[in-house]
C-alpha positions as CSV (number, residue, x, y, z in Angstrom):
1,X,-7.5,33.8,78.0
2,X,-10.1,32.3,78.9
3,X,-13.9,33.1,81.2
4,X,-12.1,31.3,83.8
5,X,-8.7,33.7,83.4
6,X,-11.1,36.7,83.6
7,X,-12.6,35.7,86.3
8,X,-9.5,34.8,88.9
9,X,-8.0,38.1,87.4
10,X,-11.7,40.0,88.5
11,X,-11.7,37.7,92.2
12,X,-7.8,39.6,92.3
13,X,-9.1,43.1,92.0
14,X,-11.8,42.2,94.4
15,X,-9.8,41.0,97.0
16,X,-7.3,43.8,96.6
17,X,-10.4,46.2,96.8
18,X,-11.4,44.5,100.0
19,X,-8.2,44.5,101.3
20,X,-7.6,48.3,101.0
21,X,-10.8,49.1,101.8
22,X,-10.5,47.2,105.7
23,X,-6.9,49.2,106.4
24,X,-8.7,52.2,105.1
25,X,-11.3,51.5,107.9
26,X,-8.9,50.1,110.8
27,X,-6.9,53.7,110.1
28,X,-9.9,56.0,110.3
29,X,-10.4,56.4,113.9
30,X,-6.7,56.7,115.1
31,X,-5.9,59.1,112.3
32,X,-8.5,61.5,113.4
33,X,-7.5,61.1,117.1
34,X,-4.0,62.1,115.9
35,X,-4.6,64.9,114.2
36,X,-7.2,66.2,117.0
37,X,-4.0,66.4,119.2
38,X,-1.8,67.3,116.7
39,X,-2.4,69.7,113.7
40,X,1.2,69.3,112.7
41,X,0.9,65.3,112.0
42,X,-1.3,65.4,108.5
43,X,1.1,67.6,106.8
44,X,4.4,65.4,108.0
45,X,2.0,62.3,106.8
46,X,1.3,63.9,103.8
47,X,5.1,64.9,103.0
48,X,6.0,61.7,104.0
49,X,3.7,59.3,101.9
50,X,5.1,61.7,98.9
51,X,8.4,61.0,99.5
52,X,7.1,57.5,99.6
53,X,5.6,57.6,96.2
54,X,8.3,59.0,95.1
55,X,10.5,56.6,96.4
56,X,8.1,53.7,94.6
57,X,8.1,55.4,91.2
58,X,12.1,55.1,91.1
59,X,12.9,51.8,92.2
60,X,9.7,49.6,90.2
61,X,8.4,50.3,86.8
62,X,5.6,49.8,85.5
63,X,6.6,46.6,82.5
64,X,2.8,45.2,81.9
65,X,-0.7,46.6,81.9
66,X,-3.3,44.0,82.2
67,X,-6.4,46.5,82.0
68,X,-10.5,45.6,81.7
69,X,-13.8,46.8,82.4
70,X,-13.0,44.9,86.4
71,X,-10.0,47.4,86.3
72,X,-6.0,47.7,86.3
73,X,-3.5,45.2,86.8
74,X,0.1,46.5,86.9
75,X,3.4,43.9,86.6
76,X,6.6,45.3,87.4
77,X,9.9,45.1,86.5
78,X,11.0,43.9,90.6
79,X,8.1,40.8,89.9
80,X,5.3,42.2,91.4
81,X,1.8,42.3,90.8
82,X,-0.4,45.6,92.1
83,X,-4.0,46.2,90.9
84,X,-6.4,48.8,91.0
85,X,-10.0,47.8,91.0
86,X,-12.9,49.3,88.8
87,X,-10.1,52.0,87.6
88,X,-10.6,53.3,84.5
89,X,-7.5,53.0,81.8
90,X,-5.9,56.8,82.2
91,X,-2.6,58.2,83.1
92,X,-3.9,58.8,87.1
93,X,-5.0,55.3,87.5
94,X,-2.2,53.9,85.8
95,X,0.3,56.0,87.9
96,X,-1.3,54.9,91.4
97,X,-0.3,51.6,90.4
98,X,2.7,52.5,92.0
99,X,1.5,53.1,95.3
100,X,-0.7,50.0,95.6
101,X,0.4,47.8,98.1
102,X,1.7,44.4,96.1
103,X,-0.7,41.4,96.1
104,X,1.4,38.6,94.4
105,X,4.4,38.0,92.3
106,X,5.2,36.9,88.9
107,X,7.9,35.3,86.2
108,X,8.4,35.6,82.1
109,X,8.5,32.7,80.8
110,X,8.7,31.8,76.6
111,X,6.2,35.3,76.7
112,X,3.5,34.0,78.9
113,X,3.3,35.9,82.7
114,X,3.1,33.2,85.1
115,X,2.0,34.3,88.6
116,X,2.4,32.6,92.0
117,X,-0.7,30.6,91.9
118,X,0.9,29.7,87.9
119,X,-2.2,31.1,86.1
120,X,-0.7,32.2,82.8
121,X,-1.7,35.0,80.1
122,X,0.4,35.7,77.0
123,X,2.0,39.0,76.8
124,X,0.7,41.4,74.1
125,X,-2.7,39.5,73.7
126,X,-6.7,40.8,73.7
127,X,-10.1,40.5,72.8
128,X,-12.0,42.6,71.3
129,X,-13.8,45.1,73.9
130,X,-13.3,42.9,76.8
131,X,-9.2,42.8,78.0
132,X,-6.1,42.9,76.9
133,X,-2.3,43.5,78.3
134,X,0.7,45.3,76.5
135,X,4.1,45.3,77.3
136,X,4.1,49.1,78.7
137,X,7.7,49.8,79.7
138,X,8.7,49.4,76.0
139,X,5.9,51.7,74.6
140,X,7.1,55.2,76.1
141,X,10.5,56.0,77.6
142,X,12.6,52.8,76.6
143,X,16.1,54.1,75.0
144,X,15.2,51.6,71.9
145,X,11.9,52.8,71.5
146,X,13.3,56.0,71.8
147,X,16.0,55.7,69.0
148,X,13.8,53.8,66.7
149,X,11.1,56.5,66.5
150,X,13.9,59.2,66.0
151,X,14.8,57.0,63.0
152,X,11.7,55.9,61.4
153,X,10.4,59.9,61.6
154,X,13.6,61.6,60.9
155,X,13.9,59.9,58.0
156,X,10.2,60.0,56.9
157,X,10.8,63.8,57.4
158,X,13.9,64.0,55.0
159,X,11.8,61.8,52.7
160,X,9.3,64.3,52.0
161,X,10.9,67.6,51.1
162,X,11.3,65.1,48.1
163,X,13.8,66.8,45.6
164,X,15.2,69.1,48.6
165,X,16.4,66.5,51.0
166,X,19.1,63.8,51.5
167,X,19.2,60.6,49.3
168,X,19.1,57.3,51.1
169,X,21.9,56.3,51.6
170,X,23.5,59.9,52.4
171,X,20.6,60.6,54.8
172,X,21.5,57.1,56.9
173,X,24.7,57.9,56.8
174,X,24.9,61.3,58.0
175,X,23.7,60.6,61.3
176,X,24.8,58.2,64.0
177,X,21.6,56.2,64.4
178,X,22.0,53.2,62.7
179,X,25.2,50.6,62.7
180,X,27.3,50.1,60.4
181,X,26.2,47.1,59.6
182,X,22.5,48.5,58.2
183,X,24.4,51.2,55.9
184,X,26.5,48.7,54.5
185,X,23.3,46.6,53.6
186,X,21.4,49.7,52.9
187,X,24.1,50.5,50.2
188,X,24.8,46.8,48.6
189,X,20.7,46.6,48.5
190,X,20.2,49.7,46.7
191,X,23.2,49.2,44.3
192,X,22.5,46.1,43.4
193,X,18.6,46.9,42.3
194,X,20.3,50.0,39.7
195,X,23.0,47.2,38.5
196,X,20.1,45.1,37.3
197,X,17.7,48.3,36.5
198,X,20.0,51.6,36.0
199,X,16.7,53.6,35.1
200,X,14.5,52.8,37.9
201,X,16.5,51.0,40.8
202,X,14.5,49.0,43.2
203,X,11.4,50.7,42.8
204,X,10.5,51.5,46.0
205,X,12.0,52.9,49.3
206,X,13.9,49.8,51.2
207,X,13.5,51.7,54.2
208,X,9.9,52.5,54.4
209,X,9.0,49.7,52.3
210,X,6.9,51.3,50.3
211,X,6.6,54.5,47.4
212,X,3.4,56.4,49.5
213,X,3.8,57.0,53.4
214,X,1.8,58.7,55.9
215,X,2.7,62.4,55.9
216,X,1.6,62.6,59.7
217,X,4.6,60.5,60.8
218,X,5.0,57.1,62.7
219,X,3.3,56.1,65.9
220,X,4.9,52.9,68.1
221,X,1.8,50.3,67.7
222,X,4.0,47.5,69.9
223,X,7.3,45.7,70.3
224,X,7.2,42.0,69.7
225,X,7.8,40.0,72.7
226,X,11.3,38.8,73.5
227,X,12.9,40.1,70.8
228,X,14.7,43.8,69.3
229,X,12.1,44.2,66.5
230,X,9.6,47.5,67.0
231,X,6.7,48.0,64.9
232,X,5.5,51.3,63.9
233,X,2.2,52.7,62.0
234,X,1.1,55.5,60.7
235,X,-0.1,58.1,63.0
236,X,-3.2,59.0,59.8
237,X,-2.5,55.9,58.0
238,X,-3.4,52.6,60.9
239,X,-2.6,49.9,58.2
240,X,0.3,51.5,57.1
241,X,3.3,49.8,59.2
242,X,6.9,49.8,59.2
243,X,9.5,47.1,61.4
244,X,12.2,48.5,62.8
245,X,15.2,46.5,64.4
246,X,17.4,47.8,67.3
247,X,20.7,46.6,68.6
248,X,23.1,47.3,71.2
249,X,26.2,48.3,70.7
250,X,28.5,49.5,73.4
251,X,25.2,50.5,75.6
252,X,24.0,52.5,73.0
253,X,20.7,51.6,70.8
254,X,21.2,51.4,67.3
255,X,18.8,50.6,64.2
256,X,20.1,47.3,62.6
257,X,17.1,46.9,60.4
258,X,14.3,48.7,58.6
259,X,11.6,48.0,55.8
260,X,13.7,45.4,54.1
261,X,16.9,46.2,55.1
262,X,18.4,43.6,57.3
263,X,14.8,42.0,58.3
264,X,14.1,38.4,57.8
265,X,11.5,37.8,55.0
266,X,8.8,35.9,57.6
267,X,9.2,39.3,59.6
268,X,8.6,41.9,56.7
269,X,5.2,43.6,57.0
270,X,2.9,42.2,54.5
271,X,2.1,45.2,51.6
């Protein structure tokens, strides 16, 4: 993105500012009126803007943060845009998106957001101190997100009790997290390395990609835009990173793909 993107995104919180700012104003007087004659009417309004809210939070979520030192800009899985000027990047502020008033609307398009006025800004992009925007819906509560960090860390877990827990392929394949597909690669990958080198297999774990991990688990750093594949790095260990893939099958998330296993050699994390 460029000064000028910055700039029509800060002239969007502006005008949102502004905007709220004048109903804010234009409310004042009768709302005090009101509740002069009426002591009752705050309370209803106040049970009735959270059933509002409430309302809000279950029909839109919250897909891309756009945040900066102008603010919050929130795009949501319905296609709009609401913003939150000067707000600080914290769970309140981004929550309230929710109750902000829309201001414009938007499409995906080949990972770029394109708004209404078509001022693009590609997804999962930032600079260093100044902006950037994530793809938020994926980095919490998605199902896939979900599965993928049961798998990375459950088996990180089993991993190291060293001597004490599951092998490999007896650890994948004593859960249901994974298709059938990944154990069956899992299996041919790993027997195939101790047919060429009975003493010392493959060398390293397929999974994890690696012989050292970080003993504090697996964070989700991002998912890659448009596509299944999740990466994940150490929660005590930033450059340490893992790819996971996810699939669906029968509307259930599945692993497909980890480390090595089942991942495309230009996707592999670079060692």
């Amino acid at each position: 993105m460029n000064i000028f993107k910055i700039l029509f995104l800060s002239i969007i919180l502006l005008l949102i500012s502004c905007n709220q700012e004048k109903k804010s104003n234009s409310k004042t007087i009768s709302s005090k009126e009101e509740i002069i004659s009426n002591d009752n009417i705050h309370t209803n309004n106040q049970e009735d803007t959270i059933g509002i809210n409430k309302k809000m939070t279950q029909e839109r979520n919250l897909r891309f943060l756009f945040y900066a030192n102008g603010g919050l800009i929130g795009y949501f899985n319905d296609g709009t845009i609401s913003g939150c000027p000067s707000c600080d990047l914290n769970k309140d502020n981004i929550t309230s998106l929710y109750t902000k008033e829309p201001h414009a609307q938007y499409k995906v398009e080949k990972g770029f957001l394109i708004s209404e006025l078509n001022d693009s800004i590609l997804i999962d992009s930032m600079t260093i101190n100044e902006w950037a925007i994530i793809e938020y819906e994926n980095q919490v509560n998605n199902p896939k997100s979900k599965l993928a960090n049961e798998f990375v860390n459950g088996y990180l877990k089993n991993s190291m009790k060293m001597n004490e827990g599951l092998g490999i392929i007896e650890w994948v394949k004593s859960n249901n997290l994974s298709t059938i597909n990944f154990k069956s690669s899992l299996t041919q990958i790993i027997n195939q390395a101790y047919e060429r080198d009975p003493e010392y297999g493959l060398g390293f774990d397929p999974i994890l990609d690696g012989n050292d991990f970080p003993e504090n688990g697996f964070q989700l750093e991002k998912i890659k835009p448009n596509s299944n594949l999740l990466i994940f790095s150490g929660i005590d260990w930033k450059n340490y990173k893992v790819i996971v893939k996810v699939k669906n099958e029968n509307n259930k998330w599945l692993v497909d793909g980890c480390g090595i296993v089942n991942i495309p050699n230009l996707e592999q994390i670079i060692k």
